[in-house]
PAZAPA-4460 file (N, C-alpha, C; in steps of 0.05 Angstrom, whole numbers, plus 32768, in hexadecimal, padded with zeros to 4 digits):
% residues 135
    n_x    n_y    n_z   ca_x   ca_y   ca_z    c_x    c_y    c_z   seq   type   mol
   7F71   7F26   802B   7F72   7F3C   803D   7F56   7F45   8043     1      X     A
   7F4A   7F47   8056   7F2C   7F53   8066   7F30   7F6C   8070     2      X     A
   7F25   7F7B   806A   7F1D   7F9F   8066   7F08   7F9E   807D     3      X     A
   7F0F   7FB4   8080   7EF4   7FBE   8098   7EF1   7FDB   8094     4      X     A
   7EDD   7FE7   808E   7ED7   8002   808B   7EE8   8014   80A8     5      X     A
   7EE8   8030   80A4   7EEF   8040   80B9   7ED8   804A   80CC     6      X     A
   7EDB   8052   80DA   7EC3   805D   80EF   7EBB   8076   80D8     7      X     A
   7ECA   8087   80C9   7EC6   80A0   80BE   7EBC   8096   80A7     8      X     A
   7EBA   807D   8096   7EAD   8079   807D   7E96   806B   8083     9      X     A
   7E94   8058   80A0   7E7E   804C   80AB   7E67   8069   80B4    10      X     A
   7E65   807F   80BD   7E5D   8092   80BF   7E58   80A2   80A9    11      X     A
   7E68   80A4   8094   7E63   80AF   8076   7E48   809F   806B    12      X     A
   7E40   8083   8071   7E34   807A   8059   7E1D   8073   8069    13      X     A
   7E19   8070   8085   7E07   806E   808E   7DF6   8083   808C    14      X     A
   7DFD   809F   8095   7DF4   80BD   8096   7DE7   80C0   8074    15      X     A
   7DFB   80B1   8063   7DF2   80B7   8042   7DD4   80AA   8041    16      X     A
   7DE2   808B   803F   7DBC   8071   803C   7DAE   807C   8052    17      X     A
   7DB2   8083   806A   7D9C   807F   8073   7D93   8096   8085    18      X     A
   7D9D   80AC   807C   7D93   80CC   8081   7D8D   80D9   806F    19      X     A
   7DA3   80D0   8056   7D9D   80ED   803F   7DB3   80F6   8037    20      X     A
   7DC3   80F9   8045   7DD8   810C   8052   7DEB   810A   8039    21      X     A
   7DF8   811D   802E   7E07   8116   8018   7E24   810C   8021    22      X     A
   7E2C   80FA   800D   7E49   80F1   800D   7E57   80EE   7FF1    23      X     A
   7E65   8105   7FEA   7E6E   8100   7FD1   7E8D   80EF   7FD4    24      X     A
   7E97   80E3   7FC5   7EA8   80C9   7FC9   7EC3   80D3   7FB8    25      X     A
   7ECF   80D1   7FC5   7EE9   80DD   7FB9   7EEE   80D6   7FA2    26      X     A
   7EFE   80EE   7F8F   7F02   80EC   7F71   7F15   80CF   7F6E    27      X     A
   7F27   80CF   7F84   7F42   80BC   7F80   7F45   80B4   7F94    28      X     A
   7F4F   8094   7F95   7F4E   8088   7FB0   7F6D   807F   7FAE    29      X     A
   7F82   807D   7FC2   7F95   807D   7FC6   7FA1   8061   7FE1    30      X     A
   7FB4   805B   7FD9   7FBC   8040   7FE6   7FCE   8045   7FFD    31      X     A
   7FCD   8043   8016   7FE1   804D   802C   7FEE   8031   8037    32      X     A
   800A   8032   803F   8015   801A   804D   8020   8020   8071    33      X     A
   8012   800B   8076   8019   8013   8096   8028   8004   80A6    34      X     A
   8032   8008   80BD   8046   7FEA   80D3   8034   7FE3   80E7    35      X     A
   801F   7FF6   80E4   800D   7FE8   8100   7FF7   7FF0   80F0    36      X     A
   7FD7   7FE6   810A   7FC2   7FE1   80FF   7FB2   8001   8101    37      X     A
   7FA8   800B   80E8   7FA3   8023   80E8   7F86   802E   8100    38      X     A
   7F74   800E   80F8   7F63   8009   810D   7F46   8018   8109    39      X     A
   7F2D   8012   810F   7F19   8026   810A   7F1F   8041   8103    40      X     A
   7F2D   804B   810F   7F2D   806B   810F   7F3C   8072   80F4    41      X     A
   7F52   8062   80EB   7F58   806A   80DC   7F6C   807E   80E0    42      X     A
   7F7E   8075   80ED   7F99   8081   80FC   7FA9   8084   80E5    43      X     A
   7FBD   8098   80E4   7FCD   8099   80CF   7FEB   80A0   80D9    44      X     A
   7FE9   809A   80F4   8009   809D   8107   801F   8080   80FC    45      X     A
   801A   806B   80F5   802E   8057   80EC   802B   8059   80C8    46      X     A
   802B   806C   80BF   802B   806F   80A1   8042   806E   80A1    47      X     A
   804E   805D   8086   8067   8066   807D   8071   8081   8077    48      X     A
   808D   8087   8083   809B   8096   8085   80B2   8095   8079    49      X     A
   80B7   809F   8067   80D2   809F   804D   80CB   80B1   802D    50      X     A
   80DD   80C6   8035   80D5   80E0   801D   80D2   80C9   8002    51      X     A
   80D9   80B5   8000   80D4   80A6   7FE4   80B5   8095   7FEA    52      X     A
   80A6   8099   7FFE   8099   8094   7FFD   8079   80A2   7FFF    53      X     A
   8061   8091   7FE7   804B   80A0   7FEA   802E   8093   7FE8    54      X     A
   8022   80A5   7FE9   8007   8086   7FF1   8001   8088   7FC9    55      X     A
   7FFB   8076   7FC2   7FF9   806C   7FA2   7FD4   8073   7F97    56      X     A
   7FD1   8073   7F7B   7FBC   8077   7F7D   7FAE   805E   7F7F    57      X     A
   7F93   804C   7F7D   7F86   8033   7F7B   7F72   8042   7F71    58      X     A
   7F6A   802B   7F58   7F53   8028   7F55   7F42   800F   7F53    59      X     A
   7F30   8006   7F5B   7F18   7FF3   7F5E   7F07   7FED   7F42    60      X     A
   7F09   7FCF   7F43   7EF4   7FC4   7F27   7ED8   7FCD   7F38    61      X     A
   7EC4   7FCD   7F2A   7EAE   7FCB   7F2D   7E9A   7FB6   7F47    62      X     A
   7E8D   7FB9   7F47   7E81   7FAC   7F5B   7E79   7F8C   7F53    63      X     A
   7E82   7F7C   7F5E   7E7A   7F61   7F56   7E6B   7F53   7F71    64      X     A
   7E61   7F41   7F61   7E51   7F2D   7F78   7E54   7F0D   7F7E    65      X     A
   7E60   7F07   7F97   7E57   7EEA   7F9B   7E4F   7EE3   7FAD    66      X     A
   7E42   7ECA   7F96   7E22   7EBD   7FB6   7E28   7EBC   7FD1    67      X     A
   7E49   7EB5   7FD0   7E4E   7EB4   7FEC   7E60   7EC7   8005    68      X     A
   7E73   7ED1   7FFA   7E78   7EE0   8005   7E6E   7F06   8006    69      X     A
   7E5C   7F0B   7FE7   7E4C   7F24   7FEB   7E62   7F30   7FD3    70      X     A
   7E58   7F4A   7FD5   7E58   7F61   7FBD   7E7E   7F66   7FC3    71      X     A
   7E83   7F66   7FB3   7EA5   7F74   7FB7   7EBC   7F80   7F9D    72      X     A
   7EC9   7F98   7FA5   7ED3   7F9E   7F92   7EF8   7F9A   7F99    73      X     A
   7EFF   7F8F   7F80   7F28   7F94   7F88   7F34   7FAA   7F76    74      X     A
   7F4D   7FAA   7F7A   7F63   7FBC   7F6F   7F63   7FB2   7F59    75      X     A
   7F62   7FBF   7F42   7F5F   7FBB   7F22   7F76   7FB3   7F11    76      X     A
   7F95   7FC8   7F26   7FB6   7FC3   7F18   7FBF   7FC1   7F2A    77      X     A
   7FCE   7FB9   7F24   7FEC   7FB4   7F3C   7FF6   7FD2   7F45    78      X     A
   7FFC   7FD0   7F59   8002   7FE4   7F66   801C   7FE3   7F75    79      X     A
   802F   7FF8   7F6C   8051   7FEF   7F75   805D   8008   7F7F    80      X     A
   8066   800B   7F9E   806A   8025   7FAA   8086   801E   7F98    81      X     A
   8093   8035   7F9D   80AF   8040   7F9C   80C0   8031   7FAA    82      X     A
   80D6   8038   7FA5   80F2   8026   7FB5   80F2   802E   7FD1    83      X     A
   80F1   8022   7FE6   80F7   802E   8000   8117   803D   8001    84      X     A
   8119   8051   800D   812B   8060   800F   8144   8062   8025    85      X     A
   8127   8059   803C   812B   8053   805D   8118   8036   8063    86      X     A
   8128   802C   807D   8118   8014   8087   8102   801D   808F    87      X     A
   80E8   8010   807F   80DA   8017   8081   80C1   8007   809D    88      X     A
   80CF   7FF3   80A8   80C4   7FDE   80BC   80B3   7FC4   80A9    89      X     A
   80A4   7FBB   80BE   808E   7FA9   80B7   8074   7FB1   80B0    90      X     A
   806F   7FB7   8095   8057   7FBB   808C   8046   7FA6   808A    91      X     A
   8034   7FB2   8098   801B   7F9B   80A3   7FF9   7FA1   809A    92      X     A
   7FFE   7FC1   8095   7FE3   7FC9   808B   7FE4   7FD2   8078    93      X     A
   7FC4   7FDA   806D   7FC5   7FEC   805A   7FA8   7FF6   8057    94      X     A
   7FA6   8010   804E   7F95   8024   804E   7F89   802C   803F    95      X     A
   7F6E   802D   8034   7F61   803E   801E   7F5D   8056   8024    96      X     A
   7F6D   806F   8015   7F67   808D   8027   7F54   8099   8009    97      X     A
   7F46   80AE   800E   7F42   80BD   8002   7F50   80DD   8004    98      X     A
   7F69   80DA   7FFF   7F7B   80EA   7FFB   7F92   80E6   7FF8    99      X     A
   7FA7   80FD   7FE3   7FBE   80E9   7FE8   7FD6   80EF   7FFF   100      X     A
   7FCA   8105   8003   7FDB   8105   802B   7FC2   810F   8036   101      X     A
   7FC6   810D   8054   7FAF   8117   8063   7F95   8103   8064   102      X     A
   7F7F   8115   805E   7F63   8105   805D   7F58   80F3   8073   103      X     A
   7F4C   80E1   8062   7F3D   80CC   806B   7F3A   80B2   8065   104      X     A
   7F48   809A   8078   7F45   8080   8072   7F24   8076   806C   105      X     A
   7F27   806A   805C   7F0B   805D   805D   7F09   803E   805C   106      X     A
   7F1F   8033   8050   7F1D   8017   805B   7F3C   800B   8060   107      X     A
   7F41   7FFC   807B   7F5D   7FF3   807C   7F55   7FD9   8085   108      X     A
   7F71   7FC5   807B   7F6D   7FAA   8081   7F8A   7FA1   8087   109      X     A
   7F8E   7F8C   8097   7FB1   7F81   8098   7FBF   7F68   807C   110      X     A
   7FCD   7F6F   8079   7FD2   7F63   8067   7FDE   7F3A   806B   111      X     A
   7FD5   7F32   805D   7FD7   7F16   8062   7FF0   7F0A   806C   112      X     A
   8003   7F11   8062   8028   7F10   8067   8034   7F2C   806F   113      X     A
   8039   7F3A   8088   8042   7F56   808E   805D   7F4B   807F   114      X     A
   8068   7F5E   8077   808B   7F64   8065   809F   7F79   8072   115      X     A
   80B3   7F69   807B   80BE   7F85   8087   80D1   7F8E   8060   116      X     A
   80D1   7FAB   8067   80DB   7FBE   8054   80F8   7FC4   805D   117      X     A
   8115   7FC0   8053   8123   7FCE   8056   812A   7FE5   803E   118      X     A
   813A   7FF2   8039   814B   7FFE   802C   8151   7FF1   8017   119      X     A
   813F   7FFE   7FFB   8148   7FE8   7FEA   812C   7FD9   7FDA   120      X     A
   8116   7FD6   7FF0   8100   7FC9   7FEA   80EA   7FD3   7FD8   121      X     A
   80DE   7FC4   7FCE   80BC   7FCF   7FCC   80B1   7FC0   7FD0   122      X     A
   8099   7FCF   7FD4   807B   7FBD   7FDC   806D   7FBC   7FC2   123      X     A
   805D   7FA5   7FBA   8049   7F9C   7F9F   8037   7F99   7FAC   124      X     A
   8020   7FA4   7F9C   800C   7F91   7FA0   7FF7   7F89   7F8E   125      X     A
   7FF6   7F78   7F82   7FF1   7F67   7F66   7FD5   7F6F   7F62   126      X     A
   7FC7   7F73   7F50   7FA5   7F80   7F46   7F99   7F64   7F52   127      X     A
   7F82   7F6B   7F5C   7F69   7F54   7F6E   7F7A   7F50   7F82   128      X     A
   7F95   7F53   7F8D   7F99   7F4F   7FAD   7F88   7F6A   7FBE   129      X     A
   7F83   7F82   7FBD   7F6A   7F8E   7FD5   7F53   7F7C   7FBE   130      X     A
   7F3F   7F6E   7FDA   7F21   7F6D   7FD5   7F0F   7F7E   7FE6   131      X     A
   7EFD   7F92   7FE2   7EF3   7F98   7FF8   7ED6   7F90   7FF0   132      X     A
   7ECC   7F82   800D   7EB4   7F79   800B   7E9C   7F81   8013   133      X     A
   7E8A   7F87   800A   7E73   7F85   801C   7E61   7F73   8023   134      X     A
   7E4E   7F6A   8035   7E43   7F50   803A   7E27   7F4F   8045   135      X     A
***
């Protein structure tokens, strides 16, 4: 799966390295599932919708390095939403927010195989499937 920062975290970190400007980084980073592409901005209108459903917490190993593709960190545990309640469509994205409603995306990417969700389902997603990279 390939991540692309948000316009709002691309603007956080530039203003940080290379103004000054402070950016303190959220205490807890949280996992969102989407049916469409959240997109630079970091849209949060195709978020799942189902009272059994919520964005999860994630956390990230440490920073690693390779020669070739660059610095990158993944999801440490498995991560397993709740039972869908309602059809939930084709989930195709997914979101790094720093919050667990509201907030601010900071990195979203499409997922390799979209899943449609009915009634009944859950979504997994196994520790080292998010990589986010830098390059």
């Amino acid at each position: 799966m390939d991540f692309a920062k948000t316009a709002y975290l691309e603007k956080k970190l530039l203003d940080h390295v290379l103004l000054g400007e402070n950016y303190t980084p959220p205490a807890a980073l949280y996992l969102a599932l989407f049916t469409a592409n959240p997109g630079r901005a970091g849209a949060q209108t195709n978020e799942i919708s189902d009272p059994a459903y919520a964005r999860l917490p994630v956390t990230f190993t440490a920073a690693a390095d390779d020669d070739e593709s660059g610095s990158y960190c993944e999801n440490a545990y498995d991560i397993e939403f709740a039972q869908a309640t309602v059809d939930w469509g084709t989930v195709t994205h997914v979101m790094v927010m720093d919050a667990e409603t509201g907030g601010n995306g900071l990195y979203y990417g499409a997922l390799e195989i979209a899943k449609l969700i009915g009634v009944g389902d859950f979504v997994r997603v196994p520790a080292g499937e998010l990589v986010i990279k830098e390059d």
